[in-house]
Every structure is written in C-alpha cells, then in structure tokens.
C-alpha positions as CSV (number, residue, x, y, z in Angstrom):
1,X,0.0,0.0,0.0
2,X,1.7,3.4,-0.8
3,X,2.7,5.6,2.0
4,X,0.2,8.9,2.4
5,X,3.3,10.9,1.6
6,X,4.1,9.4,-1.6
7,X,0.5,9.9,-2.6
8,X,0.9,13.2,-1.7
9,X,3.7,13.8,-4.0
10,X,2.1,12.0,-6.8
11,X,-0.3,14.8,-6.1
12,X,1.7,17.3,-6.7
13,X,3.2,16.3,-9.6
14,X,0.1,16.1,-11.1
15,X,-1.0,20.0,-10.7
16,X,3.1,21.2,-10.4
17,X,5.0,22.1,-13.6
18,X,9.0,20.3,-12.9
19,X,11.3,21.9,-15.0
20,X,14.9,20.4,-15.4
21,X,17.7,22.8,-14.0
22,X,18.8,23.4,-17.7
23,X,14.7,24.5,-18.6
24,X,15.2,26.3,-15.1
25,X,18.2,28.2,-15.8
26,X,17.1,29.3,-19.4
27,X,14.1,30.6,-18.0
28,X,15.1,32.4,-15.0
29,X,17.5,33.7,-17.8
30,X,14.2,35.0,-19.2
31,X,13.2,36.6,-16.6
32,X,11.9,33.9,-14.1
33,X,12.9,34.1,-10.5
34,X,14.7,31.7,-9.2
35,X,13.7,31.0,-5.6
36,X,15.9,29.0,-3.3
37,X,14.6,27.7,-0.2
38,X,16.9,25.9,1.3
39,X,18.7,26.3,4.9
40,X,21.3,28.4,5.3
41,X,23.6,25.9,6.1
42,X,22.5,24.3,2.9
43,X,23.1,27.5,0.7
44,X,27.0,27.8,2.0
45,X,27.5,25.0,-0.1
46,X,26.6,27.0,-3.4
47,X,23.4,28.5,-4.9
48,X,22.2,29.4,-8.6
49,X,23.7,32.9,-9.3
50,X,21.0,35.7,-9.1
51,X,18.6,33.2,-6.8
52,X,16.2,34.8,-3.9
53,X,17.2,33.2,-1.0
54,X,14.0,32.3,1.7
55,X,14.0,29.7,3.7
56,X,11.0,27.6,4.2
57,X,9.8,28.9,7.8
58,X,10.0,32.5,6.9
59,X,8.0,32.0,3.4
60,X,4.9,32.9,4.7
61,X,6.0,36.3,6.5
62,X,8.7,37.3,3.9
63,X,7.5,36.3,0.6
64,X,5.8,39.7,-0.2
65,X,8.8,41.5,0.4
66,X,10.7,38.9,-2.1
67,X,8.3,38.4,-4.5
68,X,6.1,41.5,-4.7
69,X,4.7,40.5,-8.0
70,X,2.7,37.6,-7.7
71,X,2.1,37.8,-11.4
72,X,5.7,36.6,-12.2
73,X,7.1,32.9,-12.8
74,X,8.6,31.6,-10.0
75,X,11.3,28.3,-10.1
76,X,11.2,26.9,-6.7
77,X,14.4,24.7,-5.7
78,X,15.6,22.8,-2.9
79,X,18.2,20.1,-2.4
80,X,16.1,17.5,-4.1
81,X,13.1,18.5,-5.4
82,X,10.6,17.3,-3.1
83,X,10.5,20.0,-0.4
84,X,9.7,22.5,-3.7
85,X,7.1,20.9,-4.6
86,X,5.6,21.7,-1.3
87,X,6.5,25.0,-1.3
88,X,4.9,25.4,-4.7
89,X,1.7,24.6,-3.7
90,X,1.8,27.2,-0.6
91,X,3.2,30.0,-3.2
92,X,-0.1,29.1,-5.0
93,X,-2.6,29.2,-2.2
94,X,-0.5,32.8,-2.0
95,X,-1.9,34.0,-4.8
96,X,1.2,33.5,-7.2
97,X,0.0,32.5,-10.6
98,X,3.0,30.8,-12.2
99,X,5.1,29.0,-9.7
100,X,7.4,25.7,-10.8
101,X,9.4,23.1,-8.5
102,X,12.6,22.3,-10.1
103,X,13.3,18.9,-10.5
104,X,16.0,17.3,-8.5
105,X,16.5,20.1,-6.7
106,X,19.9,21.7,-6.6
107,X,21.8,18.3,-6.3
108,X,20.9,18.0,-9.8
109,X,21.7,21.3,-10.7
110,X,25.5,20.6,-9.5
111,X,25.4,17.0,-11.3
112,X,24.3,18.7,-14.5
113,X,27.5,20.6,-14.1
114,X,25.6,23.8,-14.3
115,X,26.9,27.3,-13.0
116,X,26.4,28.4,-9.2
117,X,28.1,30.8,-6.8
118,X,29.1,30.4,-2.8
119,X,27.1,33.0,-2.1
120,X,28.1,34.6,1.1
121,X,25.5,34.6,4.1
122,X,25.0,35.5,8.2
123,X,26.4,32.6,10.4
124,X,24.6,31.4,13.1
125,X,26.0,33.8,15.6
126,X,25.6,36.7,12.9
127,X,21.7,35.7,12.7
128,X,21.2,35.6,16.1
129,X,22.8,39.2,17.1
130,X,20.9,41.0,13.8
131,X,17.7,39.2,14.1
132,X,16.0,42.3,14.8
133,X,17.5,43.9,11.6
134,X,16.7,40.4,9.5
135,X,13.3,41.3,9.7
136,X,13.1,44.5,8.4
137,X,12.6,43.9,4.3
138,X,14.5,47.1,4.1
139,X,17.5,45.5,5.5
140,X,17.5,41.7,5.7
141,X,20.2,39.2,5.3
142,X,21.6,41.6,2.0
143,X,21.3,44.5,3.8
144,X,23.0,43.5,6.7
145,X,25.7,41.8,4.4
146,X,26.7,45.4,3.2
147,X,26.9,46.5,7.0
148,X,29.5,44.3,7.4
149,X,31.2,45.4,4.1
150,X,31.2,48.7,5.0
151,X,33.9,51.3,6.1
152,X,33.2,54.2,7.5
153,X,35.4,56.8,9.3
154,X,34.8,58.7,12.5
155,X,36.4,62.1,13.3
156,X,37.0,62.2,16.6
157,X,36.5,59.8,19.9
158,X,34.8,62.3,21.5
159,X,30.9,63.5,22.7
160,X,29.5,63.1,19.2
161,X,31.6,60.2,18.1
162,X,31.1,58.2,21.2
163,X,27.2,57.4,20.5
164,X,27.8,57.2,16.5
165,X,30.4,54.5,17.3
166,X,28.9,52.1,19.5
167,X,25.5,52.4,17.8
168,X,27.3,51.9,14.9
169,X,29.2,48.9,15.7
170,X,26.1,47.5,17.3
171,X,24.6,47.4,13.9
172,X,27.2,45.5,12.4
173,X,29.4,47.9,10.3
174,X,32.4,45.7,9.7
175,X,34.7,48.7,10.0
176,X,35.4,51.8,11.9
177,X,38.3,54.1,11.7
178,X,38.6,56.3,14.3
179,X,40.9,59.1,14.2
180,X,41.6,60.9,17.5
181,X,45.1,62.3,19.1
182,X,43.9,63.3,22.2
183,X,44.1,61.2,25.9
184,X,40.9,60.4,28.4
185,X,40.3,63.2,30.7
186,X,37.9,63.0,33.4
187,X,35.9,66.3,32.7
188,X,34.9,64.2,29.0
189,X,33.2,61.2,30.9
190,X,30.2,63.4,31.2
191,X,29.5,63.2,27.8
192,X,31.5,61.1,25.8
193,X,30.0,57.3,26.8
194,X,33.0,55.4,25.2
195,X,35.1,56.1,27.9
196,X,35.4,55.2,31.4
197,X,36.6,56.4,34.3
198,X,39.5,53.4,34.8
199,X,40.5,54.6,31.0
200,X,41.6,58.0,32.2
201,X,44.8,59.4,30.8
202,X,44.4,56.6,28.0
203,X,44.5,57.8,24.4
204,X,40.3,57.7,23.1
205,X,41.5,55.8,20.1
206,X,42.7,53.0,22.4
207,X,39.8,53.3,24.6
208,X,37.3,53.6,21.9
209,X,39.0,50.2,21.0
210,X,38.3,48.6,24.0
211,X,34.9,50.0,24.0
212,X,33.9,48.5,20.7
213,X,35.4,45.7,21.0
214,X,33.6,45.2,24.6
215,X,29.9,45.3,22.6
216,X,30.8,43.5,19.1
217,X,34.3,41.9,18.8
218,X,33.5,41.0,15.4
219,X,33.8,44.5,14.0
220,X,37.4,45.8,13.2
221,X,38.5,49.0,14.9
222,X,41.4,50.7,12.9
223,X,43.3,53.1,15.4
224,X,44.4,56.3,14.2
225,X,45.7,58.0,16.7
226,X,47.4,61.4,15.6
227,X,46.1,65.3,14.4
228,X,44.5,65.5,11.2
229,X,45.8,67.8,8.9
230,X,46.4,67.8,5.2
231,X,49.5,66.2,5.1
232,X,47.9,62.7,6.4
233,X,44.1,63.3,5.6
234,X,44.0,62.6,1.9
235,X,45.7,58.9,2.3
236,X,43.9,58.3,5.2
237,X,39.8,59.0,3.7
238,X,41.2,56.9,0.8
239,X,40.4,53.9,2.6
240,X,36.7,54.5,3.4
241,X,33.6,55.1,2.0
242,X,31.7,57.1,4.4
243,X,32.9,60.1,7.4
244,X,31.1,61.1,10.7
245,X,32.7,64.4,11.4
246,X,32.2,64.4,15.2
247,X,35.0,67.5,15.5
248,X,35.1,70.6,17.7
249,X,36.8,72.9,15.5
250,X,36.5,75.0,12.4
251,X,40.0,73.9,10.9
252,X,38.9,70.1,11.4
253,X,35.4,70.9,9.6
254,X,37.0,72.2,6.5
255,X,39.7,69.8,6.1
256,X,36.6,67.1,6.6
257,X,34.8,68.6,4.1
258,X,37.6,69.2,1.5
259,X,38.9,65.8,1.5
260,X,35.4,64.2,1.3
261,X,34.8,66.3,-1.7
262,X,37.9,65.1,-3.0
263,X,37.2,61.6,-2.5
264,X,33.9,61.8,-3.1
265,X,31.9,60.5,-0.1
266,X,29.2,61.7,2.3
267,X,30.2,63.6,5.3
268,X,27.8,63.4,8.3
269,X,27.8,66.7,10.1
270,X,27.2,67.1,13.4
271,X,27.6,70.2,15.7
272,X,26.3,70.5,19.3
273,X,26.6,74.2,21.9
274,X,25.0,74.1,25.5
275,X,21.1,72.8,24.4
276,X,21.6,73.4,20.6
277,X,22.8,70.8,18.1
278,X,22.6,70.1,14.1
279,X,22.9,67.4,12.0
280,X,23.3,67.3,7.8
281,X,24.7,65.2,5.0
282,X,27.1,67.3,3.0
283,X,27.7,65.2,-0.5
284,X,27.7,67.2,-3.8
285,X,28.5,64.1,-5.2
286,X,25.3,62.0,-4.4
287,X,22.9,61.8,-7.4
288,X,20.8,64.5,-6.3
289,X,24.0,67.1,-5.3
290,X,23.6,69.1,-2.3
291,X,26.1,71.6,-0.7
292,X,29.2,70.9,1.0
293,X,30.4,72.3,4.5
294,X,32.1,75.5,2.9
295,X,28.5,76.7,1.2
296,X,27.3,76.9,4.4
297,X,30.0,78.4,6.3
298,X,32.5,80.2,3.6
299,X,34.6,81.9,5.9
300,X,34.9,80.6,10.2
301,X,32.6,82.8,12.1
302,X,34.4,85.1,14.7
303,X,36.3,82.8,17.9
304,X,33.3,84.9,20.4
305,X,30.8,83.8,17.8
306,X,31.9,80.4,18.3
307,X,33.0,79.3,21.5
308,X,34.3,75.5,22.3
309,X,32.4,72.8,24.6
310,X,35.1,73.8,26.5
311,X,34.2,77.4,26.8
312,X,30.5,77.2,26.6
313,X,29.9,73.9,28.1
314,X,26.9,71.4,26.6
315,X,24.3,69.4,28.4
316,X,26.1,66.1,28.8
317,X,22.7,64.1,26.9
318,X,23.0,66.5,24.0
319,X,25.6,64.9,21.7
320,X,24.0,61.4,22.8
321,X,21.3,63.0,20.6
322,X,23.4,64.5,17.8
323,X,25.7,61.7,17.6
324,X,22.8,59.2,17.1
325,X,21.0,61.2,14.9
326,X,24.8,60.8,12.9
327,X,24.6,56.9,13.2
328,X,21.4,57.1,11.6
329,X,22.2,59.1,8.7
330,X,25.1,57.2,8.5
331,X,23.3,53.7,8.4
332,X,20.3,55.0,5.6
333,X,23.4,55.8,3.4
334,X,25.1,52.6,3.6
335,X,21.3,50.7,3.2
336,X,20.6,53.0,0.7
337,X,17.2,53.3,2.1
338,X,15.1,56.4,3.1
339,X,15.9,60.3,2.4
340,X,19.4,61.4,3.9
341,X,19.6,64.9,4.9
342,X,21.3,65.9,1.8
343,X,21.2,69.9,1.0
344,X,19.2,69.8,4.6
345,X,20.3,71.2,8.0
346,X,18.4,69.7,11.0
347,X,18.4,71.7,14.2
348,X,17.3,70.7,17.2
349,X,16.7,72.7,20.5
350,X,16.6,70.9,23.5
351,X,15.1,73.6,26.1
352,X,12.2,73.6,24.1
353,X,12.4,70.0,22.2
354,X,12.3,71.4,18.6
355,X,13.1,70.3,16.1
356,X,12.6,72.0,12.5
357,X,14.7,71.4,8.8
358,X,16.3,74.0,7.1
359,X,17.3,73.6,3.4
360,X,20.7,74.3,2.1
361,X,21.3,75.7,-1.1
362,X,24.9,74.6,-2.9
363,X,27.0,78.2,-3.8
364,X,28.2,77.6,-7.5
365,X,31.5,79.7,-6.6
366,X,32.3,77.5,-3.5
367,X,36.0,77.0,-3.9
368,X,35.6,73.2,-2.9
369,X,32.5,72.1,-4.4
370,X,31.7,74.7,-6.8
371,X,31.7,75.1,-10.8
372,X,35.2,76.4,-10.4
C-alpha cells in the first residue's frame, strides 16, 4: 500500500510544472525568479547565481517583500526537489499564478555541471545578534551583508563620536576608523560614553578600541591616533567610504569637508553648543548634489561667535542625541534606504524639544564644491 506521503507527491506532480535545471536556468535567464529555499547551512555549499534566498519557515512572513509580483514565474528549488514541490503549492494558495518546482532540486543542478556561486551569508552567531535587523525587508540578510562590508570613518573619539560609534558597531558595520590624538580626561566622561573612568589618561583611540570591542568583537576598529591635517588626511579618507565628522573645531570641519569632496563621499555633520545641536549630510557628489560644508559656512565665524564645549559647556545628553541622529544618517546611506539629509540642515533645541529642517542651497562659486 503506498505511504500517504508518496500519494501526496504524486499529487503534486500532477498540478506542479518540474522543470529540469537546464529549462530552469534558461528561463530564469528569461526573466523567471529563481527561488531557493533551502537552509542556510544548505546554501554555503553553493546557490544558482542571481537566486532569492528564503527559507522555508519564513516564506509565509517574507514572501511579499521577495516576491512582490505575484504575477511573475517563480522556479522553486531545494536540495532535491521534493521539499519545492511543497512550497509550490503554498506559493499558490499565496496567490502567485505561475510557480514551478525544479526537478532534482539543486543536487541536480550541480550533477548537470551547471553554474552556481558560494554566495556569502550570516552565520549562526551573525543571525542571532541582527535578528531584529533580518526582519526588516529594508535591511535583511543583503542589507546586513553590506553593514559588514562597510567602512566608514569617525572624526574624533569624542561627545558626538562616542554614540555614533557604538550604535554603529552595534549594527554590524564591519569597520570603523577612528581618528583621535587626544588622551581620556575626566571632565569628557560626562559626555563622551565610550570612555570610562578606569580609562583616564588613556588615548580615546585605544579606549574607543576597547569599548567597541567590549559590545561587538566582530567588527574591526582601525586606530588612528594622531592630528589631522592635510599632510595625512587625503591617504587616510582613501580607505573609506563614508565620514562622521564628530569635531570641535572650524580647521577640522573644513579639512573634513575638503577631502570628502575630493574623494567623493558623504560627510555626516554634526555640531552641538549648551542645548543646541545640528545634523546634515554634506555630499555634492550624491545623485541628487547638495552643498558641502564651505557653502554653508564660507569663511569661520568670529572665535566669540563660536565658542568651544570647553568654553560654553553642553548638556552632557545632547551629543548622545546628535551623535545618534549621525549613526542614523550614516546607516540609511550605507542601506541605501530612506531620504538622507542631503542639501538639509536639522536643528534641534533641546530647552524647548524642537526640532525644524532647514534647506541648504549649494553656492556655485564654492571654492571646494563649486563650478570652479
């Protein structure tokens, strides 16, 4: 007497088109999509090139976001071709029109000799400590792939670079330079949350290290511990594709800015005095250009116009605030999700929790940026 599941499958394969992987592969080629199911364990050991990846117990929660046409064909493979055919049928009952189980899964695909890739994915570990960000469609398991690709470079260890960087490396960015001369003092441990009190007289590179390390050891902290200036700054922003200015200084800004021109990538602003601070993406090399640091501020304003932390002193939450607002930016760039504040200034004021846009205009005679 047959088993119940192999009358199930004869089912199946009675209302399921099989393809072979050759018929699979010239369709997807067609414009199909090519859905793999399998674990991730299973996909390590190679997938079609250009596949959706989706396993099994996520189909029914994910698939819109995969598959968002449900008028397309879809070529369902698995290891051997019998776990497709199941999905198949729930892709129908889904409301997708044209769906396929490939037959003999991709064991057969391999033995055919046909092309795949070893497609890099999360380990275990990796899927456990993102799982939050694994179920956001807009980043996922490719989204938080190019986390971990990225590079991105922090000015300054200090009040605003303290909350970019561990929010940062708590997402998964798989690199972060952090450039910083300076030593620990105790009158920055009011604000500047990297830092502790046994890592006074330290250098902040070295404690940021520690830090970092601390929350994810799987990102790579690059320690450069020295004063930028334009003898160093050019080779050093050659190596990344993204900046946090988190400096305190009009000299620093400008050298920021000119050498991200230069190089071409986005420079998050920030700026914070006693209850005030600002955040904005200057990158007049984005598709959609928007100013750079020196159409805002041409010249430095007067020193009295512009005092220092130091000077003025700032509410010790504040560049918590700031320096988030900075990660955030920072991560939408990198995603390539949402609307960065490009050719926007955002100012918030604590005393009275406001916060309003401004919009920046690019100056055509800029002499970093401009036509000239």
């Amino acid at each position: 007497m047959p088993k119940r599941r192999d009358l199930r499958l004869t089912e199946l394969r009675e209302s399921i088109s099989e393809p072979s992987p050759a018929e699979a592969l010239a369709l997807q080629q067609q414009g199909a999509i090519l859905l793999d199911v399998r674990d991730a364990g299973e996909i390590a050991q190679g997938s079609p090139k250009g596949a959706v990846h989706l396993g099994r117990s996520f189909l029914e929660l994910e698939v819109e976001d995969k598959l968002p046409d449900p008028g397309c064909t879809v070529l369902v493979l698995c290891s051997s071709g019998l776990r497709s055919l199941f999905v198949a049928e729930a892709l129908g009952q889904l409301g997708y029109a044209d769906v396929r189980s490939i037959a003999g899964g991709f064991e057969r695909w391999k033995n055919e000799g046909l092309a795949f890739e070893m497609p890099r994915i999360l380990d275990v570990n990796a899927r456990e400590r993102y799982a939050r960000h694994l179920r956001m469609p807009e980043v996922g398991e490719a989204g938080q792939l190019r986390l971990l690709e990225s590079k991105v470079l922090l000015i300054g260890a200090g009040g605003l670079g303290s909350p970019a960087a561990l929010y940062l490396a708590a997402a998964g960015v798989g690199t972060l330079g952090i450039v910083d001369h300076d030593v620990v003092d105790r009158s920055n441990l009011q604000r500047q949350i990297l830092h502790t009190e046994a890592r006074v007289g330290l250098s902040k590179v070295a404690s940021a290290h520690t830090a970092i390390e601390a929350l994810n050891p799987t990102v790579k902290v690059v320690e450069h511990k020295l004063h930028l200036d334009s003898s160093n700054a050019d080779e050093i922003f050659s190596s990344y594709e993204l900046v946090i200015d988190g400096s305190d200084n009009f000299p620093t800004r400008y050298l920021v800015n000119d050498a991200c021109v230069r190089h071409r990538i986005p420079n998050v602003y920030g700026a914070v005095y006693r209850f005030e601070g600002q955040v904005s993406v200057f990158w007049p090399a984005s598709e959609q250009p928007g100013p750079c640091y020196r159409c805002m501020y041409p010249e430095p304003p007067p020193a009295e116009m512009a005092p220092s932390c130091a000077e003025a002193g700032v509410l010790g939450v504040l560049p918590g605030v700031i320096g988030l607002l900075q990660a955030v930016e920072a991560l939408k760039l990198l995603l390539g999700v949402g609307e960065p504040l490009v050719g926007k200034l955002l100012y918030y004021d604590a005393l009275s929790t406001d916060f309003c846009i401004l919009k920046l205009n690019s100056n055509p005679n800029c002499p970093s940026c401009g036509k000239a």
